[in-house]
N, C-alpha and C positions, 0 to 999 in steps of 0.2 A: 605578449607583454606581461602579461600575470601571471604566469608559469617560470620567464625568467625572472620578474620580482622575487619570488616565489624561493626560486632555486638558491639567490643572492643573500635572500633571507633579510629583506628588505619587507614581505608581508609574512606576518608571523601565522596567521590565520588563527584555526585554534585546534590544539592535539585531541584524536581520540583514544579514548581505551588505553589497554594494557599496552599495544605496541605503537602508540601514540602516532596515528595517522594524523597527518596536516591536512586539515580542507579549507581552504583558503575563499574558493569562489564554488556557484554552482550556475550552470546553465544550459537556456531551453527557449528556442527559438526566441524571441525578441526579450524573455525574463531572465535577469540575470539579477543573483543575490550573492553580498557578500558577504566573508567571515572575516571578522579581526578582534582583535585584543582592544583594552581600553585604553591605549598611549595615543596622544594626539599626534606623534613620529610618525604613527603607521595610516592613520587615518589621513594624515597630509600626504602621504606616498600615495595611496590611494587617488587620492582628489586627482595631484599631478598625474595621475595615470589615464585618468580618464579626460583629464582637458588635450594633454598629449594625444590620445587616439581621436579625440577631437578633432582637433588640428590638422592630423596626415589624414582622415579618412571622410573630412566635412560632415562627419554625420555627430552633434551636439548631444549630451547624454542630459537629459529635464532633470536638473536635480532639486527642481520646487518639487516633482513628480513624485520623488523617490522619499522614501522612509527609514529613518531607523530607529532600532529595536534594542532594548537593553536585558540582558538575563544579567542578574543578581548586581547592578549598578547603579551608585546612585543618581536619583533624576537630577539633579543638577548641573552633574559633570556628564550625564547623557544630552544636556541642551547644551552643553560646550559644543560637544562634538556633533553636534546638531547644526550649530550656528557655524563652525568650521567648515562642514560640507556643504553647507547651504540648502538644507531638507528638511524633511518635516519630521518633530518626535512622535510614535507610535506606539500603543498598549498592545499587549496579548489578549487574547488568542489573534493572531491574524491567519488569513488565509492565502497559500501560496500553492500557485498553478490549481487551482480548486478545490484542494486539499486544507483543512485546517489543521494547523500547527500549535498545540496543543490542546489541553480539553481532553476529554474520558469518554472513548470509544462505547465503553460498556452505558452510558446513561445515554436515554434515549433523547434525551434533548439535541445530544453531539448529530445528530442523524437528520434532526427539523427540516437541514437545508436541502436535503434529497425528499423527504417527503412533504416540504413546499413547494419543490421543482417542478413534480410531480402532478400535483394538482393546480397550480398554474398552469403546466399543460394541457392538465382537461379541461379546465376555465375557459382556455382560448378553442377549446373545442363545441363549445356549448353552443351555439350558436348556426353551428355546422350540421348539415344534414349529412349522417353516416350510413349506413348500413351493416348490418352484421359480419358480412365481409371485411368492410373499413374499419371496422373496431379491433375483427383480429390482426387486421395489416399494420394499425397504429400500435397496438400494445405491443407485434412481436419487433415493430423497426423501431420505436421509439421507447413506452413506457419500463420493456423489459431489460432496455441497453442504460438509462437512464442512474441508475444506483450505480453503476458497473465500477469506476472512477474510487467512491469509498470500495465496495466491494473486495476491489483489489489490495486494498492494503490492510482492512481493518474486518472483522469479528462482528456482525449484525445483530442485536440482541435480538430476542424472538419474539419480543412485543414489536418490536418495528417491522419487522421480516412478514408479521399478519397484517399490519396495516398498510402495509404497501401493497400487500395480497390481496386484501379488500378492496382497493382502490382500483388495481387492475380487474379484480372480480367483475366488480359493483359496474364500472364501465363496459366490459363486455355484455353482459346480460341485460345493461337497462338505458345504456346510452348514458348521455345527460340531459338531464331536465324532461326525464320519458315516463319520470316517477317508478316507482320501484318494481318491478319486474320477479318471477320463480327464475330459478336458479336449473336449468334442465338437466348439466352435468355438473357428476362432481367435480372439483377444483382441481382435484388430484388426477383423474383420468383428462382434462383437460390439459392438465401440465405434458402428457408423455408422448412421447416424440410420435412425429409423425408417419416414422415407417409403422407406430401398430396404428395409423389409424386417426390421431388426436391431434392437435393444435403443434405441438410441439413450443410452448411456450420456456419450460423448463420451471422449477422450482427455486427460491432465490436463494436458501439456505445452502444446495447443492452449487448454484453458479458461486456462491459464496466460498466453499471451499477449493472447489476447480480453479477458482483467479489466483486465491492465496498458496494453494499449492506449486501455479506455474513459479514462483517465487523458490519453492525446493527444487526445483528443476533446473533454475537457471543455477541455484546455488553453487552447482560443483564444475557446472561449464563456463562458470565466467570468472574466472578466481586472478584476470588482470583488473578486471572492473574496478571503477570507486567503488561501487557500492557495497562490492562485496569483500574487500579490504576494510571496510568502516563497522560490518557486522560483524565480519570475524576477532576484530581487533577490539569490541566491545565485550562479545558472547562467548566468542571461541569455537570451534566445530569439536563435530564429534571425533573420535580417535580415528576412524575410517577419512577423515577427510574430506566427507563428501554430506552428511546431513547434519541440521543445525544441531547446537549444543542446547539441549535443555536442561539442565543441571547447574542451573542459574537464578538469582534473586531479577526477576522481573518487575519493571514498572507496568502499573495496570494501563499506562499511557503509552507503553512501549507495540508500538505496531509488528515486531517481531515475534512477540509472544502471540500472538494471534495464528501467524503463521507456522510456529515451530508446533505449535499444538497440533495442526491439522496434521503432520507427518506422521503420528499411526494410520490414521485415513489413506494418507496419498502412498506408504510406503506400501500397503497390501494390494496396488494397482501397479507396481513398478516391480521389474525383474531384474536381476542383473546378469550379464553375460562373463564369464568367468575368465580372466587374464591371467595374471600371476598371483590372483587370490590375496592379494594383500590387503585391500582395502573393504574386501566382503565379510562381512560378520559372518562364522560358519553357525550360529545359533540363530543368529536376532534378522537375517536378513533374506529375501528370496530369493533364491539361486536353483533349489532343485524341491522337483514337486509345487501345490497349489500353495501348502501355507509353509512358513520359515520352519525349519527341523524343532525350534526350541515349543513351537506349538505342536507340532507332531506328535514331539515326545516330553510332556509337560514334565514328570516323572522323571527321568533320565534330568531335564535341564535345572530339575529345583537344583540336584546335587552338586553343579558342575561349578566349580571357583570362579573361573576365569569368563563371565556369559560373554563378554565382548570379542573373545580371541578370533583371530580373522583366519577365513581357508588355508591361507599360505601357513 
């Protein structure tokens, strides 16, 4: 019903970027949020939309439950359209699927909510008799999986990234409430995997970049996606087609930048297999031998005009 709205141009939603993607709705398992313009036209198509699937499908949508959200409008005419839907007005930042939507990645306050999580978890543990066994099975099934959520989209600063560390630490070695305990390995040899031998815990700075990179990975196999219609149409990709563009004015709130950064990281661990060479940088990307030609032969690549030109 919302796609032929949609289609009819009956919900305007609202355009992205350069090539002006429309995203009208978004949704995820029982959370659905919507996009529109500020015409009370489109917000009543809406309403009917939803009393309509009402109707044919008996299942009622709580719109005392539901909230909305004004960017750059004023509050007035945001309680019109408040009172029209029959929901509640809401301030920013909010948080959506456990995610907060806006707010500055880079200040560690943005973070509180993972490492209050965190330690609520060991709170409720306090009380429990563990054993050293039970403390590494808790940190690797829960405390280490526990951030993963930000992790995935966002840039850790590295004052949080220790305090988190500490927390895991401080619980392995001393329990809680076991009073403070020596420290027998280091934190580092702790963290490495367990085929040499250690915990295999992992380090958060590394699962930090591993999450954000899966995101360069999907970037060039999923190019029906929303999602990657709405980056590209914001950012642009690179001339090759397949890595992000950074040669862009970023917002420091922009979760993209996070990720497109990690890509000297992630691109010295990926190879590419060679087709019709069109889309392979023959400098900048790895195709033959361990590092790219243009680091082989730093010398030879200062000189070269064109460093982007691909195989073909």
């Amino acid at each position: 019903m919302l796609l032929r709205a949609k289609e009819r141009n009956l919900l305007e939603g609202f355009r992205v970027g350069r090539n002006r993607i429309r995203v009208s709705h978004l949704q995820f398992a029982d959370d659905t949020i919507f996009f529109s313009n500020f015409k009370e036209e489109e917000l009543q198509t809406l309403k009917s939309l939803l009393l309509v699937f009402g109707h044919i499908s008996g299942l009622k949508v709580n719109l005392d439950k539901s909230n909305i959200y004004g960017i750059n409008l004023d509050q007035n005419h945001l309680y019109r359209l408040a009172e029209l839907l029959d929901c509640k007005v809401s301030s920013w930042p909010i948080l959506y699927l456990g995610l907060p939507l806006e707010g500055n990645p880079k200040a560690c306050g943005f973070w509180d909510p993972v490492v209050e999580r965190i330690s609520r978890r060991l709170d409720g543990w306090q009380k429990t008799y563990l054993s050293f066994g039970g403390r590494i099975t808790l940190i690797q099934s829960c405390l280490t999986h526990m951030p993963c959520y930000f992790l995935s989209l966002f840039k850790i600063p590295a004052s949080v990234a220790a305090k988190i560390k500490r927390l895991q630490r401080d619980f392995l070695w001393s329990g809680i409430g076991e009073g403070k305990r020596d420290h027998l390995v280091s934190w580092d040899v702790v963290c490495n995997p367990k085929a040499k031998g250690e915990l295999g815990f992992g380090k958060i700075s590394l699962r930090n970049i591993g999450l954000l990179g899966k995101w360069l990975w999907r970037y060039p196999r999923e190019g029906s996606t929303l999602w990657y219609q709405v980056i590209l149409s914001i950012y642009g990709s690179h001339s090759n087609g397949w890595d992000a563009n950074t040669l862009v004015k970023w917002s420091h709130r922009c979760p993209w930048k996070a990720i497109a950064q990690v890509f000297p990281d992630f691109s010295m661990l990926t190879r590419f297999v060679v087709g019709n060479g069109e889309r392979i940088r023959f400098w900048e990307d790895l195709w033959w031998g361990d590092q790219p030609l243009g680091s082989q032969y730093p010398r030879l690549f200062r000189v070269i005009l064109d460093k982007n030109i691909p195989i073909s």
